[in-house]
BALO-463852 format. One record per residue (C-alpha): x, y, z. Coordinates in pm, whole numbers, plus 50000, padded with zeros to 5 digits. Layout:
! BALO-463852
<pt x="X" y="Y" z="Z"/>
...
END
This chain:
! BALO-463852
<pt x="49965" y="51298" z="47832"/>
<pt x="49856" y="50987" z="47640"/>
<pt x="49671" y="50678" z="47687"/>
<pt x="49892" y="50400" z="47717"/>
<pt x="49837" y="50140" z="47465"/>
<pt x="50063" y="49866" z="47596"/>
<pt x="50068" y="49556" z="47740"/>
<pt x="50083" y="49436" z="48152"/>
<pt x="50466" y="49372" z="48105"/>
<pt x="50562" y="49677" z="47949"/>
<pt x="50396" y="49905" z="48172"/>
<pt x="50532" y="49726" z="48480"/>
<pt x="50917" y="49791" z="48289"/>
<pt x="50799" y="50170" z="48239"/>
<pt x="50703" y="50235" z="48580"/>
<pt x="50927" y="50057" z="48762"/>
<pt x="51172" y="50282" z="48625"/>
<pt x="51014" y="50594" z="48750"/>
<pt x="51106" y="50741" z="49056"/>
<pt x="50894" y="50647" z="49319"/>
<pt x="50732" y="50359" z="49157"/>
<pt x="50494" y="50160" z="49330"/>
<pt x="50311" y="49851" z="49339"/>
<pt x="49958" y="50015" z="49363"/>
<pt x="50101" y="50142" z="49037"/>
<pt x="50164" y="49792" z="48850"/>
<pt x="49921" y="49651" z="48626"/>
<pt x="49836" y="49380" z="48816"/>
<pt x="49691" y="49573" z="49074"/>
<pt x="49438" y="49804" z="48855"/>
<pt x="49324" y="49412" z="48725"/>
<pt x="49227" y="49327" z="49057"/>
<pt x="49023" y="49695" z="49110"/>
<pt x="48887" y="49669" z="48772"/>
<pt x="48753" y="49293" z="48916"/>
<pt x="48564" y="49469" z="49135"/>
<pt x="48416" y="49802" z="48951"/>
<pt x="48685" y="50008" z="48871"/>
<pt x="48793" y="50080" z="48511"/>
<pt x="49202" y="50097" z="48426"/>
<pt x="49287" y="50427" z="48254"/>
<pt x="49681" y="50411" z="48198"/>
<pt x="49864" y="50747" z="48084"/>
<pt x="50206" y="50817" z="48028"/>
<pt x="50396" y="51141" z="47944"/>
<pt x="50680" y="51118" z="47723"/>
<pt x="50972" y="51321" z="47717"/>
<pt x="51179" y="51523" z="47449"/>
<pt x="51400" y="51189" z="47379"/>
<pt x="51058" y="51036" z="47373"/>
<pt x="51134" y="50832" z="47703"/>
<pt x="50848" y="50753" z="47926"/>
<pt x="50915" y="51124" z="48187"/>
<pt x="50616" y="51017" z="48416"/>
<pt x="50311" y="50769" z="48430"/>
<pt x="49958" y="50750" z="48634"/>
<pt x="49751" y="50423" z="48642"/>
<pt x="49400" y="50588" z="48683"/>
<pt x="49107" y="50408" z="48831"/>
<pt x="48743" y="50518" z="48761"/>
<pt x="48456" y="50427" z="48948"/>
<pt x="48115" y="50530" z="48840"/>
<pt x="47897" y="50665" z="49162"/>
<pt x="47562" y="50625" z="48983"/>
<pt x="47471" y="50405" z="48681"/>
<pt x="47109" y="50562" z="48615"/>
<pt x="46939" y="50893" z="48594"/>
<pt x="47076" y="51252" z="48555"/>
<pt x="47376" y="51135" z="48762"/>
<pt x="47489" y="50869" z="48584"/>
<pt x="47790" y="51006" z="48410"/>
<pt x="47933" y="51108" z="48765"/>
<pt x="48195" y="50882" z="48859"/>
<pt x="48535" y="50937" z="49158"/>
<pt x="48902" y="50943" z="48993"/>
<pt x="49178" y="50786" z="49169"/>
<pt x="49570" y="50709" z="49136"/>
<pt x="49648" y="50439" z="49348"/>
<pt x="50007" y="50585" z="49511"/>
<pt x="50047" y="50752" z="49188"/>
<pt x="50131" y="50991" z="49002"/>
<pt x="50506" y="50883" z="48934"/>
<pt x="50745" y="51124" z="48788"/>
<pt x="51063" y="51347" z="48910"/>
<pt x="50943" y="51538" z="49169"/>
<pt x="51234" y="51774" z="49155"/>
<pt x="51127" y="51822" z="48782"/>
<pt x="50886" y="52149" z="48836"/>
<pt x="50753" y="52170" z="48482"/>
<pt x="50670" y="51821" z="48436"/>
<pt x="50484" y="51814" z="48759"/>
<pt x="50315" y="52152" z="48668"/>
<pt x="50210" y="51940" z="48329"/>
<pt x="50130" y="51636" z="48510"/>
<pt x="49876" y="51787" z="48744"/>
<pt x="49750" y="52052" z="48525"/>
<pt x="49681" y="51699" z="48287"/>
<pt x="49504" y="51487" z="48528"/>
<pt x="49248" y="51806" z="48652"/>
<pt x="49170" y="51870" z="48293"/>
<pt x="49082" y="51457" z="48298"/>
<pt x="48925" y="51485" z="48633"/>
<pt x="48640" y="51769" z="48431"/>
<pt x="48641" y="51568" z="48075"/>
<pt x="48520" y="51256" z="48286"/>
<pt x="48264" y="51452" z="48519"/>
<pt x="48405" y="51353" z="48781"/>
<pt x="48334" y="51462" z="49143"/>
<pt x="48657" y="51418" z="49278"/>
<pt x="49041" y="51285" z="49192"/>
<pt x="49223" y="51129" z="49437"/>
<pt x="49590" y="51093" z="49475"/>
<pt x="49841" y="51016" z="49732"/>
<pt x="50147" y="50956" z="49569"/>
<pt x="50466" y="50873" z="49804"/>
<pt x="50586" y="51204" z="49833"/>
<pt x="50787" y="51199" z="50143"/>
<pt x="50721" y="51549" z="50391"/>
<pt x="50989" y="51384" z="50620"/>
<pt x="51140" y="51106" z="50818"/>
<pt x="51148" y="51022" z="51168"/>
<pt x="50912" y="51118" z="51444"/>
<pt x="50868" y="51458" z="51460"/>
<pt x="51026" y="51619" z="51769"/>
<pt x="51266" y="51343" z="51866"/>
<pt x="51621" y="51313" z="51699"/>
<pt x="51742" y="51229" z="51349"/>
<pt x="51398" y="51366" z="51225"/>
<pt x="51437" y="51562" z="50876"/>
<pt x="51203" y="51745" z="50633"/>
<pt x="51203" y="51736" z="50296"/>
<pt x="51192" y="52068" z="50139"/>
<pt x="51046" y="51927" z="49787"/>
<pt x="50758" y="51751" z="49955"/>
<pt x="50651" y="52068" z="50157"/>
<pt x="50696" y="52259" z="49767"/>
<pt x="50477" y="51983" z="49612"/>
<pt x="50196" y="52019" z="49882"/>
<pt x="50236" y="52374" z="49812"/>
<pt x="50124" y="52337" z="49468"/>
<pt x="49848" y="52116" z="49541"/>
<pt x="49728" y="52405" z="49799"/>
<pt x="49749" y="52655" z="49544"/>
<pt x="49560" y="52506" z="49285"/>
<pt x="49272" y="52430" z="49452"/>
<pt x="49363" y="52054" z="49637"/>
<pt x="49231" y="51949" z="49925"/>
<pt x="49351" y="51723" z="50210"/>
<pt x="49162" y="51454" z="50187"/>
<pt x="48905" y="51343" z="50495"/>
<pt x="48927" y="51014" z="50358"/>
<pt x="49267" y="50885" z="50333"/>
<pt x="49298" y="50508" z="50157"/>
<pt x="49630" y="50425" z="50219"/>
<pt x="49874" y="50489" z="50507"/>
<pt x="49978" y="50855" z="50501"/>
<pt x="50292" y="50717" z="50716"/>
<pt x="50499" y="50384" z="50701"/>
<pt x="50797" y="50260" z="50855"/>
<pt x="51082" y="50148" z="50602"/>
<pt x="51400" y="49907" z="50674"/>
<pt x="51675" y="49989" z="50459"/>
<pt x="51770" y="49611" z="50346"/>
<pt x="52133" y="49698" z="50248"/>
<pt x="52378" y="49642" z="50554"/>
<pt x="52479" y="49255" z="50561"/>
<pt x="52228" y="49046" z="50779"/>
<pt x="52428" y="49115" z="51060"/>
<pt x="52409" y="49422" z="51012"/>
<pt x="51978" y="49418" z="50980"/>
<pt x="52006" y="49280" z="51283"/>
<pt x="52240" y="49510" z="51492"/>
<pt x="52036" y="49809" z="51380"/>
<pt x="51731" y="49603" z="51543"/>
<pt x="51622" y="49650" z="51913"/>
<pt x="51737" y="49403" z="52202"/>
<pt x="51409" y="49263" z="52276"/>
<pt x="51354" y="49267" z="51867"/>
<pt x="51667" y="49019" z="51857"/>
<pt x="51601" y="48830" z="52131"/>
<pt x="51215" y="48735" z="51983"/>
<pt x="51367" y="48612" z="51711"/>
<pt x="51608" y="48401" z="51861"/>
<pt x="51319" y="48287" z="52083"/>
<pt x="51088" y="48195" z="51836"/>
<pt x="51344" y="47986" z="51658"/>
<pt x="51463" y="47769" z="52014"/>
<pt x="51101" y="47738" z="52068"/>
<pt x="51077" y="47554" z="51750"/>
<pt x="50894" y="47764" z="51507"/>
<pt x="50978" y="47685" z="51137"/>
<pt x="50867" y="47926" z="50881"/>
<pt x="50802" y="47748" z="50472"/>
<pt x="50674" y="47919" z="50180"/>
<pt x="50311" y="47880" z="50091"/>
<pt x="50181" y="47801" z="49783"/>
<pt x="49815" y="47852" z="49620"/>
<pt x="49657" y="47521" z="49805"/>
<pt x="49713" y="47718" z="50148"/>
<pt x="49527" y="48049" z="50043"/>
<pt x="49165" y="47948" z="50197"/>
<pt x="49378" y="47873" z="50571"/>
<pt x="49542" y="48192" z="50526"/>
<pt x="49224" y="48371" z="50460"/>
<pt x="49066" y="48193" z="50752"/>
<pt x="49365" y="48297" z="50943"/>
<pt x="49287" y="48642" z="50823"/>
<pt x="48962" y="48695" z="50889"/>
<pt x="49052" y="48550" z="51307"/>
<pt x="49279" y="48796" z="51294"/>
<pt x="49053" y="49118" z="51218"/>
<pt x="48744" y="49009" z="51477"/>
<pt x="48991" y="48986" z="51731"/>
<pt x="49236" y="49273" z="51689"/>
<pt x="48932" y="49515" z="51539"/>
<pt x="48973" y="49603" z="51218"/>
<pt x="48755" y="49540" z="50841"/>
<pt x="48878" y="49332" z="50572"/>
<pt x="48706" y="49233" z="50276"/>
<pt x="48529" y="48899" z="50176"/>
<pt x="48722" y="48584" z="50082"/>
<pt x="48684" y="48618" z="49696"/>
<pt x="48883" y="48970" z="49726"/>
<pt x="49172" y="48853" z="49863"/>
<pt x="49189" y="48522" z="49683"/>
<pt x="49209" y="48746" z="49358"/>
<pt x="49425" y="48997" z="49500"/>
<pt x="49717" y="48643" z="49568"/>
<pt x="49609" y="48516" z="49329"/>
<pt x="49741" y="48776" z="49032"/>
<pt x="50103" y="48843" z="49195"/>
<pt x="50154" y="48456" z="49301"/>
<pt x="50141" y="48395" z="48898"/>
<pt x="50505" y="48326" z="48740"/>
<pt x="50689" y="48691" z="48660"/>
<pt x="50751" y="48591" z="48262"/>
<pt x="50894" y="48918" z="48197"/>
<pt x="51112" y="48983" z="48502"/>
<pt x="50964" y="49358" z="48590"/>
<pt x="50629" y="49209" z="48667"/>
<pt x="50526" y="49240" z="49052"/>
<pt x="50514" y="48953" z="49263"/>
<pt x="50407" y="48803" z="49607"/>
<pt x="50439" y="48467" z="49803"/>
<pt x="50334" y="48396" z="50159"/>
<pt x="50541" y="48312" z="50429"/>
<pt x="50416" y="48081" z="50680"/>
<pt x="50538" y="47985" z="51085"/>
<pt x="50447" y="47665" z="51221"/>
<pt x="50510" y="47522" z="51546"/>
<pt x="50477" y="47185" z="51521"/>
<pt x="50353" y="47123" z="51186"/>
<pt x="50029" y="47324" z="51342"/>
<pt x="49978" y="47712" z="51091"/>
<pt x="50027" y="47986" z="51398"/>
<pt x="50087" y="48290" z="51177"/>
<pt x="50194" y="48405" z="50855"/>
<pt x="50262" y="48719" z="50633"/>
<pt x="50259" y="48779" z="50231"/>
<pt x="50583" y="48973" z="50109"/>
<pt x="50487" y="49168" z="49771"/>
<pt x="50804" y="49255" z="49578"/>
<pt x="50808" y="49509" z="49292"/>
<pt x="51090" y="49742" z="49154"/>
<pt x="51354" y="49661" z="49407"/>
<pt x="51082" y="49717" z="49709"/>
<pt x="50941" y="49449" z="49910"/>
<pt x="50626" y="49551" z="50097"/>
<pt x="50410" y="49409" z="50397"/>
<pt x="50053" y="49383" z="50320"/>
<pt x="49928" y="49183" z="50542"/>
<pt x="49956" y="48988" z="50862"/>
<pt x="49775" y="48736" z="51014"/>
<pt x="49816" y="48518" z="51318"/>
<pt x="49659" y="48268" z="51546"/>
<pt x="49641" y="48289" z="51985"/>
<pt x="49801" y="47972" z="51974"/>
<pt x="50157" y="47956" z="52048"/>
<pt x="50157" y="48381" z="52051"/>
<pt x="50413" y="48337" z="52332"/>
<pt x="50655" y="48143" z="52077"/>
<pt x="50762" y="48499" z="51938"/>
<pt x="50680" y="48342" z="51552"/>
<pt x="50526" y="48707" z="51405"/>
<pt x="50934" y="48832" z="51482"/>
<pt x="51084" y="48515" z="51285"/>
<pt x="50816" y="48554" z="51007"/>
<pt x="50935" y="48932" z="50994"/>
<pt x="51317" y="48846" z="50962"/>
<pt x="51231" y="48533" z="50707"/>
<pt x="51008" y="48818" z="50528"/>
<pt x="51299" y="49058" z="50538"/>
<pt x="51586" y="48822" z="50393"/>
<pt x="51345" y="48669" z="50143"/>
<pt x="51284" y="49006" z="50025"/>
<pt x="51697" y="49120" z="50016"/>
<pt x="51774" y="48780" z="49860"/>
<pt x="51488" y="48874" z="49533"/>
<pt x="51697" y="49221" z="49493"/>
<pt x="51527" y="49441" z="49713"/>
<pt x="51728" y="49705" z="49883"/>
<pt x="51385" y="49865" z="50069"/>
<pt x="51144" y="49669" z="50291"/>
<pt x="50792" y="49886" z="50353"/>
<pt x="50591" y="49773" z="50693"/>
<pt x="50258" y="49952" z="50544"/>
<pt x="50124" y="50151" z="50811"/>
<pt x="50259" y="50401" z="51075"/>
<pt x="50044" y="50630" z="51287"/>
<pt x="49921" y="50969" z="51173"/>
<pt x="49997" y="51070" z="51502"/>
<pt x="50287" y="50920" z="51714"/>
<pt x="50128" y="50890" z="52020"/>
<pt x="50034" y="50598" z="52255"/>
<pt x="49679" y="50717" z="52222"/>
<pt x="49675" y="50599" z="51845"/>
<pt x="49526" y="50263" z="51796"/>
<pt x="49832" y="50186" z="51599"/>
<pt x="50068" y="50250" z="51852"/>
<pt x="50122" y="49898" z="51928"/>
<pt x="50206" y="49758" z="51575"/>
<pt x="50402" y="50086" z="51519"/>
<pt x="50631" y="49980" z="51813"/>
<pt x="50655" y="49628" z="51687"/>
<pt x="50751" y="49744" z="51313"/>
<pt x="50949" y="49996" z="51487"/>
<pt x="51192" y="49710" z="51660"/>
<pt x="51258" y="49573" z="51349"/>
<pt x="51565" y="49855" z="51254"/>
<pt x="51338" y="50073" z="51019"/>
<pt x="51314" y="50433" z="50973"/>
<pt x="50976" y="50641" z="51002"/>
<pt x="50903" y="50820" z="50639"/>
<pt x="50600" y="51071" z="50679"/>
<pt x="50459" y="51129" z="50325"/>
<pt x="50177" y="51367" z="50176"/>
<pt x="49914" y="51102" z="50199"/>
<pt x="49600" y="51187" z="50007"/>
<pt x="49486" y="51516" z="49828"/>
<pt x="49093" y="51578" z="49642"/>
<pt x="49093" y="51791" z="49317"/>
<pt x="48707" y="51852" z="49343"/>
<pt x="48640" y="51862" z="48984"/>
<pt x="48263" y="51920" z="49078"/>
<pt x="48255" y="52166" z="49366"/>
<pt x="47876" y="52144" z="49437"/>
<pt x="47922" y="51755" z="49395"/>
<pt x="48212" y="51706" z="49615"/>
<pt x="48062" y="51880" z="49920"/>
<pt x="47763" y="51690" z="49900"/>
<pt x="47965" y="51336" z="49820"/>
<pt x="48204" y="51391" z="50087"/>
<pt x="47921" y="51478" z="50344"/>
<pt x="47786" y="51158" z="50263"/>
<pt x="48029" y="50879" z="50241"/>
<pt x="48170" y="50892" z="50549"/>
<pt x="47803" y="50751" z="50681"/>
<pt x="47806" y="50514" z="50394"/>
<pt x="48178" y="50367" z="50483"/>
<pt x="48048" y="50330" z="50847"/>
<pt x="47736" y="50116" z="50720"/>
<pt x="47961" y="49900" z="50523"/>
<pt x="48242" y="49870" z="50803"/>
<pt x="47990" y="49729" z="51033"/>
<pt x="47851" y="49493" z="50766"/>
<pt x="48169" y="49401" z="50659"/>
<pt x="48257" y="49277" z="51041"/>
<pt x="47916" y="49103" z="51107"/>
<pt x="47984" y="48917" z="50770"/>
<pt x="48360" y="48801" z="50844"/>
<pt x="48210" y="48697" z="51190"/>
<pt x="47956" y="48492" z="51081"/>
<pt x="48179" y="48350" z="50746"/>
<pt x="48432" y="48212" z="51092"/>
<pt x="48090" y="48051" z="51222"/>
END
């Protein structure tokens, strides 16, 4: 394990060539975290040949900045570590690396959640699988000490369309009523454009609508703008990761839109936003199938929705959107979601007793202050 003393470009060209790679991996996205307290630490284990074998773009985050507690800080790899998961040694090396990191640092806690997939499908219901090298993986992390984490950051569960059959054939695997939105949303005059940097406060506006009424947290304005603003810039080097919004007017009037991220031949759903007007014009379908052939046409052979439910059951609050995303042809992938190496034992107990009533003080700021920012 060594620090990685490269630029933006060249780590993007390393990673993407892992298995696995990720764009919570990519350069640009530890620039944005490190925008708003988190310090980059890249590493990268090389192999006998001297190739790049496997790669972890660590973020640090200091807990307290005075007083005996100051060195504490959390550890965490964004959707990381990336490396052959079939390759038992180097993941034996890998992990046995990042815990001796996780003590050097004083650190109460590394967090991971790298995309190793436990399955696909809903469990119980047909065509469901499990993967035998996940379950080995999670294993390991048992034995050594991991912990499934309370506090999971990203989706433990998505729903991926594979974007190879011809776009007849994306939209045969689609359901009826899927099809039939789309075609709707099209005779009822929706038009769907790219957007471009002069449309990002709408879109944030548009954003911020979206989570008072459907329930959910987002961050202030100046997040977001950063986080577009990064992967809109031009890809000089060709491996760099990238995003443009996608936008469905009826009329000339903004109704909805979506941003399409696209990194090492995966485009990825981040977020969605849309307006009650014209919601019976179907344009969140034609925004999805615009999304879907943008992304095949830049290369990309996978298309990830973000976000399934931990448990598939109508009870979940994501049921809904998991029944939308689920329309649109793609496949269920159930992955090991996030795992604590408390590196502080003592620390950890009394950190993760805590945050949980921090995070709900901050949710319920963060929701009075997008409400009053729409005032």
């Amino acid at each position: 394990m060594q620090p990685f003393a490269g630029n933006g470009p060249e780590w993007d060209g390393l990673i993407g060539s892992l298995p696995d790679a990720h764009l919570l991996q990519t350069w640009e996205w530890a620039q944005v975290k490190a925008a708003f307290g988190w310090k980059p630490m890249p590493f990268i284990w090389s192999g006998s040949s001297g190739d790049c074998s496997a790669a972890a773009m660590v973020l640090k985050r200091e807990v307290l900045k005075r007083g005996f507690t100051a060195r504490l800080c959390v550890l965490y790899v964004p959707k990381g570590p990336l490396f052959d998961r079939a390759n038992i040694r180097l993941r034996a090396q890998v992990l046995d690396d990042l815990q001796a990191l996780a003590r050097k640092q004083g650190a109460i806690l590394l967090k991971i959640d790298p995309d190793v997939q436990l399955g696909s499908g809903v469990p119980g219901q047909a065509g469901s699988t499990e993967s035998k090298a996940g379950q080995d993986f999670q294993s390991e992390l048992i034995r050594r000490g991991w912990i499934d984490s309370n506090e999971q950051i990203q989706f433990r569960n998505t729903v991926m369309v594979d974007l190879a059959p011809s776009e007849d054939g994306l939209l045969e695997r689609m359901k009826q009523k899927t099809r039939y939105n789309i075609r709707l949303a099209k005779k009822k005059g929706v038009q769907v454009r790219a957007g471009t940097r002069t449309d990002l406060d709408l879109l944030y506006r548009m954003y911020a609508e979206t989570s008072v009424r459907d329930g959910f947290v987002i961050r202030d304005r100046a997040y977001y703008r950063t986080v577009w603003e990064k992967f809109m810039q031009p890809n000089v080097s060709g491996h760099q990761p990238a995003a443009e919004p996608l936008i469905a007017e009826v009329n000339g009037e903004v109704v909805a839109a979506v941003f399409l991220f696209h990194f090492a031949r995966r485009g990825y759903y981040l977020y969605g936003m849309s307006r009650d007007a014209h919601r019976a014009k179907m344009p969140n379908y034609l925004l999805q199938w615009e999304a879907m052939k943008r992304a095949k046409s830049l290369g990309c052979t996978l298309y990830d929705l973000w976000g399934a439910p931990d448990e598939f059951s109508e009870s979940d609050s994501m049921w809904g959107v998991f029944r939308f995303k689920e329309g649109l042809g793609g496949q269920v992938i159930r992955t090991l979601g996030a795992w604590d190496y408390p590196a502080s034992p003592l620390w950890y107990k009394t950190y993760t007793q805590i945050l949980p009533r921090v995070l709900n003080v901050m949710r319920a700021r963060g929701r009075k202050r997008t409400e009053r920012a729409l005032e």
